[in-house]
Backbone as a chain_set.jsonl record, in Angstrom:
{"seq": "XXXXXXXXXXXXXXXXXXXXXXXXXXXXXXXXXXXXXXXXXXXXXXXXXXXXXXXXXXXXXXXXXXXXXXXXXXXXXXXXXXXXXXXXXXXXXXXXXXXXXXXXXXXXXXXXXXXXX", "coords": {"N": [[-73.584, 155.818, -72.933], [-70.659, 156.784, -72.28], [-66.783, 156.53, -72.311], [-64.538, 158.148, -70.241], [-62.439, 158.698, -68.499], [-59.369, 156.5, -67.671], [-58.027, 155.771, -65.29], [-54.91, 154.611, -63.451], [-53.933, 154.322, -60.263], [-52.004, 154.42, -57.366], [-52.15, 154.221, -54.055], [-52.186, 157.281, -53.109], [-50.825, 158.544, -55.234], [-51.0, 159.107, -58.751], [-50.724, 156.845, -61.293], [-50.858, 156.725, -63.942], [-52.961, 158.595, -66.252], [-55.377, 158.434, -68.497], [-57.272, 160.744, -70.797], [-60.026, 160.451, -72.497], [-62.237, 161.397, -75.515], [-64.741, 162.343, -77.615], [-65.267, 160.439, -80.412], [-62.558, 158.645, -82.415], [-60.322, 157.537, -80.611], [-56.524, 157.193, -79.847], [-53.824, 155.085, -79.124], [-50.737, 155.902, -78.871], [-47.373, 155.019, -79.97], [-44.919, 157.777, -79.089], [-42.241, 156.933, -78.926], [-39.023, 158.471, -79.4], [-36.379, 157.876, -81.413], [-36.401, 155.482, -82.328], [-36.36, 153.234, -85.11], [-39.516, 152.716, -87.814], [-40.06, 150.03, -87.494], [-39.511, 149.307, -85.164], [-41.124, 150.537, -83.188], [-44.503, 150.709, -81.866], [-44.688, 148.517, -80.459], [-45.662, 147.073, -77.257], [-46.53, 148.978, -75.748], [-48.625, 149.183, -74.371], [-51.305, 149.276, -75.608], [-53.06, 146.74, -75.264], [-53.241, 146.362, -72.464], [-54.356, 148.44, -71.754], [-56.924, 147.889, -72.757], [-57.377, 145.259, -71.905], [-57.674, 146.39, -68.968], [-60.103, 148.39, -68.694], [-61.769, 146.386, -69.673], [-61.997, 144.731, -67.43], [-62.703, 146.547, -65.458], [-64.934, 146.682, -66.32], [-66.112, 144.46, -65.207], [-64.616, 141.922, -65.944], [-61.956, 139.327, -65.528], [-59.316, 139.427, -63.13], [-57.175, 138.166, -63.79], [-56.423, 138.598, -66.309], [-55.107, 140.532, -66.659], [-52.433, 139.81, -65.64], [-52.119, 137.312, -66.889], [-49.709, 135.981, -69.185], [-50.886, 135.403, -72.045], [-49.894, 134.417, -74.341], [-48.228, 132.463, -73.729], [-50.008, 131.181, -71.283], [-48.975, 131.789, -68.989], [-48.544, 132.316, -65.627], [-47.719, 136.24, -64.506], [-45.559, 136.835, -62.77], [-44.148, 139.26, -61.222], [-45.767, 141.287, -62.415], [-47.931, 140.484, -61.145], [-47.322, 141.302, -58.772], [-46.577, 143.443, -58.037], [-48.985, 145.002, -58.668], [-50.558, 143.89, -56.204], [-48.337, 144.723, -53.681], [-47.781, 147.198, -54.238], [-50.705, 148.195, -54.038], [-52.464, 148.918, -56.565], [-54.8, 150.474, -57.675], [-57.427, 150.809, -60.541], [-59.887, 153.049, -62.052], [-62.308, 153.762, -63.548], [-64.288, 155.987, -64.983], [-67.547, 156.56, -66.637], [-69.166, 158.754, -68.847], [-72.291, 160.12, -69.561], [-72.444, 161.968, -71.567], [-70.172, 163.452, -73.284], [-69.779, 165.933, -74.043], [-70.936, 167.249, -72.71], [-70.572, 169.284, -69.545], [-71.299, 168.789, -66.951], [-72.884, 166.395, -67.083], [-74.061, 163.253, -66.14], [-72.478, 160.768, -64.397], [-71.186, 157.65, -64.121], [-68.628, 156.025, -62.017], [-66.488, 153.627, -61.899], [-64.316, 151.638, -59.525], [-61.937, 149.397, -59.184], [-59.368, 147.131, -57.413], [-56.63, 144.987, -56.793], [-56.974, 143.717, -54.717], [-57.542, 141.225, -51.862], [-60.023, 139.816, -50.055], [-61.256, 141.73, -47.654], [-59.808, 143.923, -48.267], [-60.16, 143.795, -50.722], [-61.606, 146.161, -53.569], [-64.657, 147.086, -55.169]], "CA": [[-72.464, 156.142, -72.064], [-68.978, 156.976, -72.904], [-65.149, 156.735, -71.567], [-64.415, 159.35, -69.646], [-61.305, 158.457, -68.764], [-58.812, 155.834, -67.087], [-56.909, 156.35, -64.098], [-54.423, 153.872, -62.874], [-53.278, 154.934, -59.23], [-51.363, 153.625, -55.964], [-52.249, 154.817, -52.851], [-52.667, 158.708, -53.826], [-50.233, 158.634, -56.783], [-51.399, 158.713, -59.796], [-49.323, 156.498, -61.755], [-51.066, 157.023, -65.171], [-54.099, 158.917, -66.773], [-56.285, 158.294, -70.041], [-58.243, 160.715, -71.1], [-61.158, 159.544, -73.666], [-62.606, 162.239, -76.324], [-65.444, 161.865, -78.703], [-64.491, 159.588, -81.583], [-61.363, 157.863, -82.231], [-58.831, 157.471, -79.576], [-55.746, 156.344, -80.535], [-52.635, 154.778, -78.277], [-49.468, 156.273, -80.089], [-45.801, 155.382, -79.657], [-43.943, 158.835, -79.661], [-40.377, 156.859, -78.642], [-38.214, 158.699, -80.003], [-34.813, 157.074, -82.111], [-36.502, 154.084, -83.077], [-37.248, 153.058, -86.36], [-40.598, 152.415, -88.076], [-40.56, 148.536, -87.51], [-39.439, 148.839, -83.644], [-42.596, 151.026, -82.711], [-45.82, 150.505, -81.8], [-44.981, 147.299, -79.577], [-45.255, 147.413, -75.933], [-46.719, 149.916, -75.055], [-49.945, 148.97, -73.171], [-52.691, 148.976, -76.138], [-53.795, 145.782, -75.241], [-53.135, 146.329, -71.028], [-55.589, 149.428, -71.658], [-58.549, 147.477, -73.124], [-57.872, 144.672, -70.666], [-57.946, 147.004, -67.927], [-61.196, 148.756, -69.238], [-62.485, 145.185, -69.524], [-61.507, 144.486, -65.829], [-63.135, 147.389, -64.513], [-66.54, 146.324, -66.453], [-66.471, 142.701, -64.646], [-63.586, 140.947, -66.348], [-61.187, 138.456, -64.639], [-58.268, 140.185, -62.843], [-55.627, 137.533, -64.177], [-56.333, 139.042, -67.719], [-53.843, 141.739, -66.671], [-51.197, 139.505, -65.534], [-51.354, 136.147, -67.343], [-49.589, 135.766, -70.137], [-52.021, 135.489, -73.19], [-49.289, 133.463, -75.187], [-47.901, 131.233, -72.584], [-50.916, 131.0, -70.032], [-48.166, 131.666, -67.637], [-48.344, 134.256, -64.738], [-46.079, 136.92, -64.873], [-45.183, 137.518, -61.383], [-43.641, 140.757, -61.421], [-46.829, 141.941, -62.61], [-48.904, 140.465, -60.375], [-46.887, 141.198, -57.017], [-46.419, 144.585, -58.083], [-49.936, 145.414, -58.557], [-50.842, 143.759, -55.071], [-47.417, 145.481, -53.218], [-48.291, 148.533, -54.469], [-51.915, 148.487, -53.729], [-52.647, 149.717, -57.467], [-56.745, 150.427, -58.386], [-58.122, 151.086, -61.62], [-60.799, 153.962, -61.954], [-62.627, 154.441, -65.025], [-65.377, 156.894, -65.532], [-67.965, 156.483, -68.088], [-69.683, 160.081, -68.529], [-73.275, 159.836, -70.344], [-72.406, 162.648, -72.727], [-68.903, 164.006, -72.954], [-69.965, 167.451, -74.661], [-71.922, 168.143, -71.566], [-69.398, 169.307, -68.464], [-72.153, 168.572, -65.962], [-73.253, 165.454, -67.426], [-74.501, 162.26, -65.471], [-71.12, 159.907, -64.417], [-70.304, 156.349, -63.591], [-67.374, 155.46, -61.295], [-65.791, 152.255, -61.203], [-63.211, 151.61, -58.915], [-61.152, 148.109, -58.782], [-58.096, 146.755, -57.14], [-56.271, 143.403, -57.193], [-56.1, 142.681, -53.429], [-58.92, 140.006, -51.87], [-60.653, 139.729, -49.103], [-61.68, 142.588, -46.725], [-59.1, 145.242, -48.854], [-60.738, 144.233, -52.069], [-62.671, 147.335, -53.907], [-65.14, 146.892, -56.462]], "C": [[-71.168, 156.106, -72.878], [-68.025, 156.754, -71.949], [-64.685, 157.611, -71.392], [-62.561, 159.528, -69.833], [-60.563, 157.252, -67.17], [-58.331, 155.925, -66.086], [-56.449, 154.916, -63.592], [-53.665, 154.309, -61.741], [-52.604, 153.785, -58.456], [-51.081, 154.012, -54.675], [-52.915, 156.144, -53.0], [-51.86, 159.144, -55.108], [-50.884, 158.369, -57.668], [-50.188, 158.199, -61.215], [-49.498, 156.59, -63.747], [-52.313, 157.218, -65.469], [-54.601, 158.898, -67.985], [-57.074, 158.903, -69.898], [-58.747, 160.181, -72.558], [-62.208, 161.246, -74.699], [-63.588, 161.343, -77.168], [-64.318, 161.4, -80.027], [-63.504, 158.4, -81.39], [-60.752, 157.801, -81.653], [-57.921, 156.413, -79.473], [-54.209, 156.224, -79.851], [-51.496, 155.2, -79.548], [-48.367, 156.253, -79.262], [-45.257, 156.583, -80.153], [-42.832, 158.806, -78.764], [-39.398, 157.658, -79.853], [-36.73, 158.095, -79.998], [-34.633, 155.524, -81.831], [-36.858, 154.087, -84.421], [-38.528, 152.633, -86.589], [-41.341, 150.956, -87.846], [-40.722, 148.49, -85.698], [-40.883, 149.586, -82.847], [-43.818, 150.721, -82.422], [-45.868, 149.206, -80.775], [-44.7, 147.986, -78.386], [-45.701, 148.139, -75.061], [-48.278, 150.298, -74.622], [-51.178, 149.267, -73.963], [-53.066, 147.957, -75.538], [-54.364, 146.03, -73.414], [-54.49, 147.28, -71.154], [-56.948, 149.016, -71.714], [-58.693, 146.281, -71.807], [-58.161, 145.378, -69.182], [-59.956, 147.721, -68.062], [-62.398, 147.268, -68.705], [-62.848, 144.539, -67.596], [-62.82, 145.099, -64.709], [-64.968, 146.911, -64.814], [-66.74, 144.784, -66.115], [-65.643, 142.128, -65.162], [-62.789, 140.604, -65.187], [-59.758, 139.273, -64.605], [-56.608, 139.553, -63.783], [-55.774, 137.752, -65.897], [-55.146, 139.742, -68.155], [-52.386, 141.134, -66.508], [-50.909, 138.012, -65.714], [-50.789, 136.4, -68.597], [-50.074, 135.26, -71.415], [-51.112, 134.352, -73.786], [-48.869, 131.785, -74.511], [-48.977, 130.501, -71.829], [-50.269, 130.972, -68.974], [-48.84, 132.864, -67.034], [-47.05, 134.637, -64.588], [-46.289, 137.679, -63.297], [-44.898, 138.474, -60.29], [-44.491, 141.513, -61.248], [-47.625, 141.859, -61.301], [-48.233, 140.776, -58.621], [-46.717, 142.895, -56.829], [-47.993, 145.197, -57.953], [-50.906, 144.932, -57.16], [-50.009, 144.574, -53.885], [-47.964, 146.752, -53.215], [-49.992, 148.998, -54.083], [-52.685, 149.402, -54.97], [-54.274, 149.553, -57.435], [-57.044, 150.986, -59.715], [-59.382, 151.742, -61.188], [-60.526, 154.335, -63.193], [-64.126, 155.134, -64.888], [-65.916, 156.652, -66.697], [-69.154, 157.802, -67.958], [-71.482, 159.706, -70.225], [-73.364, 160.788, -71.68], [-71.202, 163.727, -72.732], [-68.72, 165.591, -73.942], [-70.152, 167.947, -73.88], [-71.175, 168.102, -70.576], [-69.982, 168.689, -67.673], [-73.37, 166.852, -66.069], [-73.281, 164.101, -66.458], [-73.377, 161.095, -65.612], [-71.799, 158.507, -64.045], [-69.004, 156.085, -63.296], [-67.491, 154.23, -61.079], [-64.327, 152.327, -60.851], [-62.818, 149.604, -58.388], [-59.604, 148.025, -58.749], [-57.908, 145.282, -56.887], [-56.193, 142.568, -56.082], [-57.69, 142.048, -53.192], [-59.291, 140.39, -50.268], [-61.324, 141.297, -48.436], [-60.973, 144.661, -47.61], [-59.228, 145.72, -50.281], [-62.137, 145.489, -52.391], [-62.942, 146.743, -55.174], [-66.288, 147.69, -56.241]], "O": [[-70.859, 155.481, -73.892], [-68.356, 156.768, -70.764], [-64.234, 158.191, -72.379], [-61.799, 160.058, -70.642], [-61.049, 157.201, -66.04], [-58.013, 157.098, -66.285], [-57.303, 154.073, -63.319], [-52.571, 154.762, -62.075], [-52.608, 152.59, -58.749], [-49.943, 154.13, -54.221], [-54.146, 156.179, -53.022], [-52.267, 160.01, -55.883], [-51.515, 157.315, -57.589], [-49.301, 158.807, -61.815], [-48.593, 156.537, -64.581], [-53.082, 156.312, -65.148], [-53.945, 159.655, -68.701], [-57.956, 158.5, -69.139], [-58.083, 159.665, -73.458], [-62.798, 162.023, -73.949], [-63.47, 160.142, -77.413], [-63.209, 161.773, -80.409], [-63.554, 157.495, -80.558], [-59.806, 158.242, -82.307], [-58.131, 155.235, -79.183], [-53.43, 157.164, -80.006], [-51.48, 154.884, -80.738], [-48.16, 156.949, -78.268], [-45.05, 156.706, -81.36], [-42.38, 159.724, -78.079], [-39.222, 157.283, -81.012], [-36.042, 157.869, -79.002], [-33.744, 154.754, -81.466], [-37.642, 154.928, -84.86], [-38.988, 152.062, -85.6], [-42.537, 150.675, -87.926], [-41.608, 147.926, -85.055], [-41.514, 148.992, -81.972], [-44.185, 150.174, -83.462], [-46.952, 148.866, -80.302], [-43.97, 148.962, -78.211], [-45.449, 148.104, -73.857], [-48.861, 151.382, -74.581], [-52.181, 149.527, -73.299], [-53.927, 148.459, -74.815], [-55.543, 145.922, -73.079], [-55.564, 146.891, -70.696], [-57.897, 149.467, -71.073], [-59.609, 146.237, -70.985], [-58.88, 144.808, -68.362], [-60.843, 147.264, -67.341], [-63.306, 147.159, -67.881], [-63.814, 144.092, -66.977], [-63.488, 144.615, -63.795], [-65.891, 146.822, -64.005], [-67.483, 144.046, -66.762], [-65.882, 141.028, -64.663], [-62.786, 141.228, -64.126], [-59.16, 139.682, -65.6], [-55.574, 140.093, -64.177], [-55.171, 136.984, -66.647], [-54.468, 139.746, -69.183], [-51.377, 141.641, -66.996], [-50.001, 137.404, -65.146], [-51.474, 137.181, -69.258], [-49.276, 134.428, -71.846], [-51.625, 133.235, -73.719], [-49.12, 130.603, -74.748], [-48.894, 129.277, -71.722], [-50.66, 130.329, -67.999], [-49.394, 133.862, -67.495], [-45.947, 134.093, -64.538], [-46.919, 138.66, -62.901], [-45.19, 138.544, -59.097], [-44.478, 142.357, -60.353], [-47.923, 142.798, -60.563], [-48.756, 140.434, -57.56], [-46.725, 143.486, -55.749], [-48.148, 145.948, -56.99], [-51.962, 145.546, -57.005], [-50.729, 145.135, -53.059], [-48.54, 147.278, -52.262], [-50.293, 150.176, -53.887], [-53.372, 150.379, -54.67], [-54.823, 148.485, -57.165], [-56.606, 152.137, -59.692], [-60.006, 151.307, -60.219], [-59.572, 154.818, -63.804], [-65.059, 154.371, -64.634], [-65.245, 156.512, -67.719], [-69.953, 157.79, -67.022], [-71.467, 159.237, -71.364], [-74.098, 160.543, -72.637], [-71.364, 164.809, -72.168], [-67.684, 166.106, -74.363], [-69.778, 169.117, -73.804], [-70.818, 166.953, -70.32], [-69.329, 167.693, -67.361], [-74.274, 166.459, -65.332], [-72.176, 163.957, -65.935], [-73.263, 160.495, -66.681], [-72.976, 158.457, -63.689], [-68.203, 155.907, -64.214], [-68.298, 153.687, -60.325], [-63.405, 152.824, -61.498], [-63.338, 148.889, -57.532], [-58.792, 148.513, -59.535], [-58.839, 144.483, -56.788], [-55.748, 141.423, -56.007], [-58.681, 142.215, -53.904], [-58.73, 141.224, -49.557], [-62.025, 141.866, -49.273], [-61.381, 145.821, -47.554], [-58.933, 146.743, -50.899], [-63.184, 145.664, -51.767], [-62.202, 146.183, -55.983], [-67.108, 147.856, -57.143]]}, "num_chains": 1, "name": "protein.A"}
C-alpha cells in the first residue's frame, strides 16, 4: 500500500490537500524574502507525519502537545474541536494504477457520539 494522499478538512472545506507520488515526497518552504537560515522551519513537516500517524492509530494529543514542553497548546486543540476538523488519508494499493484497490481513513478530534474513526 501507498499514500494516496492527505486531506485535512472542516465541515465541507477543505482546508488543506497532500498529494503523495511514487518515490520521494518532499515538504518544501517556497516563502518567499527569507533567507536561507530562516526557511524550512514551521511549516508542518513534522504536523504531516504526526497526522499520518494519527490516522493509522496514533494518540490524538500528538498533534497538539507540545513535544518540547509536554504542554498543550490550546489554540490548537480548541481549534481543531471548534472547527470540527477530520483528517482523511487514502492509502491506494498501487498508485500507477487509476482504478486501483483504496483505503479510507477518516478521523476527527471530537469524543463521544461525534467521534469518527
Amino acid at each position: 500500500m501507498y499514500l494516496k494522499e492527505l486531506v485535512i478538512s472542516s465541515h465541507s472545506e477543505i482546508i488543506r490537500k497532500i498529494d503523495f507520488n511514487l518515490g520521494a515526497n518532499l515538504i518544501i518552504d517556497e516563502t518567499i524574502g527569507k533567507s536561507d537560515v530562516e526557511t524550512g522551519n514551521n511549516i508542518g513537516k513534522t504536523t504531516v507525519l504526526a497526522l499520518i500517524d494519527y490516522c493509522l492509530g496514533g494518540d490524538s494529543e500528538q498533534i497538539y502537545i507540545d513535544p518540547e514542553t509536554k504542554k498543550e497548546v490550546e489554540f490548537v486543540k480548541s481549534y481543531l474541536i471548534r472547527r470540527e476538523v477530520s483528517i482523511t488519508l487514502t492509502l491506494i494499493e498501487n498508485l500507477e494504477e487509476k482504478d486501483s484497490k483504496e483505503i479510507i481513513i477518516k478521523r476527527n478530534f471530537l469524543q463521544r457520539n461525534k467521534k469518527v474513526i
